[in-house]
N, C-alpha and C positions, 0 to 999 in steps of 0.2 A: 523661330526665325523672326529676329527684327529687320525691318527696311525702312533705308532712310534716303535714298539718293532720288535725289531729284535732276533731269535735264531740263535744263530754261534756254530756248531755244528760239534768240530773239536777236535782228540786226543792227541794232540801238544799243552800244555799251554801255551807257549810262544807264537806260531801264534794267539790261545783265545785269552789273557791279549794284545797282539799290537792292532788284527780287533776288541776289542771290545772299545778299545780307541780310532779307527779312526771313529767307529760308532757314540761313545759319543762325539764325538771333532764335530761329524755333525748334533749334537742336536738330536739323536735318542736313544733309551734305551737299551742297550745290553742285550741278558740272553745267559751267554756265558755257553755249554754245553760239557763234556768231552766225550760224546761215543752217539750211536745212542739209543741206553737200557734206556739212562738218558732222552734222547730228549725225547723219547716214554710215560717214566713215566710222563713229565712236562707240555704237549702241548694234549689238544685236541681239537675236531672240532672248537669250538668256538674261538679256540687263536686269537688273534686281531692283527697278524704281519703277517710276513713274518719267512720262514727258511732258512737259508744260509747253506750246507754242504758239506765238504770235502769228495771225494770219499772212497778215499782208508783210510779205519781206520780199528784196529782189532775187531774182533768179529762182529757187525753190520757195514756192510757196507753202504755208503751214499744211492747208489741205493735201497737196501732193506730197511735203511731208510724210502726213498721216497716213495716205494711201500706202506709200513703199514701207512705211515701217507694218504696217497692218497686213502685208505681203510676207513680211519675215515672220511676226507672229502677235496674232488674230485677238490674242490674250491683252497685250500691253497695253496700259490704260496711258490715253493721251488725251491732253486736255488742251483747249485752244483756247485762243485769250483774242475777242475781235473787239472793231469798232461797233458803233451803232450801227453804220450800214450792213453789218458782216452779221447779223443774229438770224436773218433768213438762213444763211449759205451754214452756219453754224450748228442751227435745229436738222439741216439735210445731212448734217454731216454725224451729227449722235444718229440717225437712221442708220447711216453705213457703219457707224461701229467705234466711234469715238464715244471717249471715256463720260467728257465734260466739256461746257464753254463758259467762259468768263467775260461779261460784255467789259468793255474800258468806260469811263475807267473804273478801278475795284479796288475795295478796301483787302489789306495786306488779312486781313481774317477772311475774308473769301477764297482767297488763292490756299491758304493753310487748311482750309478746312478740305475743300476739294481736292488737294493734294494729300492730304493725310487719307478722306475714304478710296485712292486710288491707292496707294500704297496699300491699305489693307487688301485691297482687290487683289493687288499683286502678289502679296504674300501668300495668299489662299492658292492661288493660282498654281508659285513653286514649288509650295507645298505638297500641293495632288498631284504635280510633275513625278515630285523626288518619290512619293508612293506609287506609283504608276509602275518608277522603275526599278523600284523594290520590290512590286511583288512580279517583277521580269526575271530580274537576278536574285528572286532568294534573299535579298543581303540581311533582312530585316527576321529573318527564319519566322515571319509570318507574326510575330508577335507587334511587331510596331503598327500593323496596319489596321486602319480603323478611321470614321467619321467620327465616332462618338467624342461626346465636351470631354471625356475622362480621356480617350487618348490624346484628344488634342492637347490637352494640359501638359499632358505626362509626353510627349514631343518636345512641346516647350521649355518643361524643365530640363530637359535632359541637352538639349542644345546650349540652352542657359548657363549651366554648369558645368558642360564639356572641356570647357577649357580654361576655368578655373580651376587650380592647382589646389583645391581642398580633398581633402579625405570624405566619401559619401558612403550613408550607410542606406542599404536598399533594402526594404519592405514591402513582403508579400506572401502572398497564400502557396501554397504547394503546386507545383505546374505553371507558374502565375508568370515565368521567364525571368527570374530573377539574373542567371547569368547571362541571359541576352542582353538585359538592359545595363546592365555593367561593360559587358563587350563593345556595346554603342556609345558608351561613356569614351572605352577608351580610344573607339575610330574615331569619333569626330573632335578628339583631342591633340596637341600638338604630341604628344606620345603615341600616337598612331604607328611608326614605325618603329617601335623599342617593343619589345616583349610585353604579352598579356598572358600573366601566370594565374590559374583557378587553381585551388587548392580546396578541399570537401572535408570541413573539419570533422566530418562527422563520421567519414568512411572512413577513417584511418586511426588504429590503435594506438592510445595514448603514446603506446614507450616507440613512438614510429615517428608519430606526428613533428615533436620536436626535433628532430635529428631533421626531418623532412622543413622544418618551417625556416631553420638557422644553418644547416648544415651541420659539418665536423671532419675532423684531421684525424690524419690514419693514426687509429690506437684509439681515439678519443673514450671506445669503449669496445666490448669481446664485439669482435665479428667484424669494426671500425677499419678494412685493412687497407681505402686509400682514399684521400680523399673527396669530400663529394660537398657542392656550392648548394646552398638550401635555396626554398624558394624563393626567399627572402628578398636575398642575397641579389637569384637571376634574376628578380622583377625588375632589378635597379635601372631608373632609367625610363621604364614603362609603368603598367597597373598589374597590383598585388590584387587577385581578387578571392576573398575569406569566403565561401560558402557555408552556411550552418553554422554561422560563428556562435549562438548560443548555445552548441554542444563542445565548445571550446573547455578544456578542463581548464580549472580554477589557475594552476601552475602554469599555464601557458600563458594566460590573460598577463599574468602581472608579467611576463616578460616582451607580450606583444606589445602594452602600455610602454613599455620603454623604450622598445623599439620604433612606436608612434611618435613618442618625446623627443627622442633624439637624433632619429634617422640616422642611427646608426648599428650594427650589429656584429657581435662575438662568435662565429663559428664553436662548434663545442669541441673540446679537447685545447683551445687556444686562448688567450688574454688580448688577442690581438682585435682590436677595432677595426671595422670598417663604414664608413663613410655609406652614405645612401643617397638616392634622388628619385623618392618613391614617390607613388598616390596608392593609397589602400583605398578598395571596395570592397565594403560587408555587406554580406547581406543573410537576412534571418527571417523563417516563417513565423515567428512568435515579436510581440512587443516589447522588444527589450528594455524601456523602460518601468513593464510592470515585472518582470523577469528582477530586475535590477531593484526593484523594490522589495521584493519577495527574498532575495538573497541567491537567486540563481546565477546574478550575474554581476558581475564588477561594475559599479558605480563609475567609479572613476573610467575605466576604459570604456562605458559608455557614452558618458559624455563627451568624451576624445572626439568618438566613433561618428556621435550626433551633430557635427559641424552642418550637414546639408545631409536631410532623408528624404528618400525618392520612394514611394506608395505607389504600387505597381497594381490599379484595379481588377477586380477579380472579375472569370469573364461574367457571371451573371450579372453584375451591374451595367455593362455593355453590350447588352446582345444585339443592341443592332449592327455590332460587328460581324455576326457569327456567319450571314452569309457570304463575307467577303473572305475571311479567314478559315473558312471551308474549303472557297472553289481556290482558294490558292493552296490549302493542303490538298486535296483531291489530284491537281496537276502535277505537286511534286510526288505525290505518293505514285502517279500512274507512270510517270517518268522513270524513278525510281525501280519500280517492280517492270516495268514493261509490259503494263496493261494496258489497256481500253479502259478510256473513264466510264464507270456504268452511269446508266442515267436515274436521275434521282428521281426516289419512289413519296409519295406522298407519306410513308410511316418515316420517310430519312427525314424529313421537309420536322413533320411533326416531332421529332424526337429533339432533334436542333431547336425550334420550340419553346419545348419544352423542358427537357431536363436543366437540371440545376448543376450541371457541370464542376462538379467539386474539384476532379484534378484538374480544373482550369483551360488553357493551350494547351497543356500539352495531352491532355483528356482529350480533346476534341481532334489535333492530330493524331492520334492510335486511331481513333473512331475513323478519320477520314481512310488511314492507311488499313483498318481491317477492312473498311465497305468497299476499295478495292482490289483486295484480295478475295471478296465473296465471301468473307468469316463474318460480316457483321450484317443481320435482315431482322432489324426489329418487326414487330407487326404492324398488319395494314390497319391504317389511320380512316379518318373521314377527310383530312382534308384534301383538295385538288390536285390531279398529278402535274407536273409544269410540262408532261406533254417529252414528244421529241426536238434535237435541236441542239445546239453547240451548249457548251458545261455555260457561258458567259448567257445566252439567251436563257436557258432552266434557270438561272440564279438570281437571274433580272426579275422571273413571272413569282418564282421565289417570294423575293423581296414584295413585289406586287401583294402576294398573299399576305404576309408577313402585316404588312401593315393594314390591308383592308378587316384584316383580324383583329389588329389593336384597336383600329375605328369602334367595329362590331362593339367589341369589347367594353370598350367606353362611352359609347351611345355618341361619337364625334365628339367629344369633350377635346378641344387642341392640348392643354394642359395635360390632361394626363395623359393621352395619347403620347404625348412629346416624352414623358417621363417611361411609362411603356417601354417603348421605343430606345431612349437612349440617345435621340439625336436632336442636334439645333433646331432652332424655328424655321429657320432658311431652308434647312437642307431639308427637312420636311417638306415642304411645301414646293419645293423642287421637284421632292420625289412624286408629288400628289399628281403635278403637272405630265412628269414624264410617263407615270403610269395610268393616265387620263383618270385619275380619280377624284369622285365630286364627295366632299366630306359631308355636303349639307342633306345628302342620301341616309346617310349613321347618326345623322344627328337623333334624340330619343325626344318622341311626339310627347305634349305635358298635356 
């Protein structure tokens, strides 16, 4: 998620028409506003920017501004632009919860600069919104969710590319949610309402596969007796999505290559062409370039294939997701079955931990869905039980442990703890804050 709008909210046109041209001149979007009544009408909670405002204007002033916008939402970073006299009233007003102030007058790289770290503000912000309401509705089947730099990337990219009209080939480990993130490719794309066809080349017997990938006309072959539209074919319009495509046999490749080439496709039993308006997504647990080097796999329809590749991290290199991606499978799983969420035992705490989760997500969902079924009671550990209390409070004292363990660990080294861990320096330190921990306790005596 990029953001680039800025509201300049100022009763002086001539200052609008200059700061919304030094905005535009820095590749950003102005919505340049004459009074604070107009701002109010054009901006709410959701705005996707930043607010820039001049203190002193009549009728609505910046500060009462700030207050009513900061009544809609608490988040949005506002920056005020005063006079010399206005830097007192300005300092009280970052106490209540404004972004930034800019005394007058200021160089056009002041404004850009403080405009640009509120935008990022903002984006962080929507960002943990749109997860918030993902792991509400499911939408993400738990896979998207995560603080760590590897999802945040892998977020980015996928926004990035959603609605560019290339062909992406997806990589990743086994359980890793390779058809999630192709499904998310094709919602937040303008093909979102066309058909998202998955196809598992790996489940389906050769002499099947083809009939299924192109279709065929009644007779086309014994049994052929009417006809039936391949997958190919129904994807048109929407995303083709190839599962296991390096189990793809050799004879298909070179006819999928053509298909990629031309967007167009032959029904079997017919000569007859048809026309396409596809986006194919592959995706493969192996590297299909050394596959492709070795002779496993067509060169040429790899390269096709390689226009844009999406590296979908495996969960051990992320585990500081694993509490969050728990307590959101545990709720579907207890929904689901119409259990009671049990409460988490110090060997469940340690097993999350610990294991090296090889089938991934979707390893860790079974785990979540047998432990509430009562099929799953590894043994009792050493570490702390997080006690009684809502699944959100145990995941919090959780996490708590989680990292006073990586401290331990590392004798407070921030560095590798951070690497430990799996998370930003910010959000570390965030966390240190919120679960009252002093690092300089772990630190190791020389």
């Amino acid at each position: 998620m990029t953001l680039n709008r800025v509201a300049f909210v100022d009763d002086d046109p001539d200052l609008r028409a200059a700061n919304a041209q030094t905005l535009e001149l820095a590749g950003l979007e102005p919505l340049p506003l004459g009074s604070g009544a107009e701002a109010l009408a054009r901006l709410d909670a959701e705005f996707d920017g930043v607010v820039v405002s001049d203190v002193r204007m009549p009728g609505m002033d910046g500060l009462t501004l700030f207050r009513r916008l900061r009544e809609r939402d608490a988040d949005l970073p506002v920056i005020l632009v005063t006079g010399h006299g206005d830097i007192a009233m300005a300092v009280a007003a970052i106490q209540e919860g404004a972004y930034d102030f800019i005394p007058k007058p200021y160089a056009p790289e002041a404004l850009l600069a403080s405009v640009r770290r509120g935008l990022e503000k903002r984006r962080l912000v929507l960002e943990n919104r749109r997860l918030r309401e993902a792991t509400r509705s499911g939408d993400t089947d738990g896979l998207l969710l995560g603080e760590t730099p590897a999802m945040q990337r892998l977020r980015r990219t996928l926004r990035h590319v959603a609605d560019a009209d290339v062909d992406v080939l997806v990589v990743g480990e086994t359980g890793a949610g390779k058809e999630v993130v192709s499904a998310a490719l094709h919602r937040w794309s303008r093909r979102a309402t066309r058909p998202f066809v998955a196809l598992n080349c790996g489940a389906l017997p050769e002499a099947v596969i083809e009939s299924e990938l192109f279709g065929h006309e009644p007779g086309a072959f014994t049994g052929a007796q009417k006809k039936r539209v391949g997958r190919i074919e129904h994807a048109s319009g929407g995303t083709l999505f190839l599962d296991e495509i390096e189990s793809m046999a050799p004879a298909l490749q070179v006819k999928l290559l053509r298909v990629l080439e031309t967007r167009e496709v032959a029904p079997l039993g017919t000569n007859e062409v048809r026309q396409l308006d596809l986006r194919v997504v592959a995706a493969s647990k192996v590297d299909l370039g050394e596959a492709a080097s070795a002779g496993r796999f067509r060169e040429d329809l790899f390269y096709r294939l390689n226009v844009v590749t999406v590296c979908i991290p495996p969960l051990r290199e992320r585990r500081g997701d694993i509490p969050l991606l728990f307590a959101h499978f545990l709720k579907r799983a207890a929904a689901r079955f119409r259990r009671p969420t049990p409460p988490l035992t110090a060997a469940v705490e340690r097993h999350l931990l610990s294991h090296p989760w090889p089938g991934n997500v979707r390893e860790l969902s079974h785990f979540a869905e047998r432990f509430v079924l009562g099929l799953e009671a590894p043994e009792e550990a050493s570490l702390p039980d997080t006690g009684d209390g809502t699944l959100p409070e145990r995941v919090e004292r959780f996490e708590g442990t989680l990292i006073r363990a990586a401290l331990q660990a590392n004798g407070g080294d921030v560095r590798a703890t951070l690497q430990a861990l799996g998370i930003p320096r910010k959000t570390f330190y965030d966390k240190l804050t919120r679960h009252g921990i002093d690092r300089a306790q772990y630190a190791r005596q020389e």
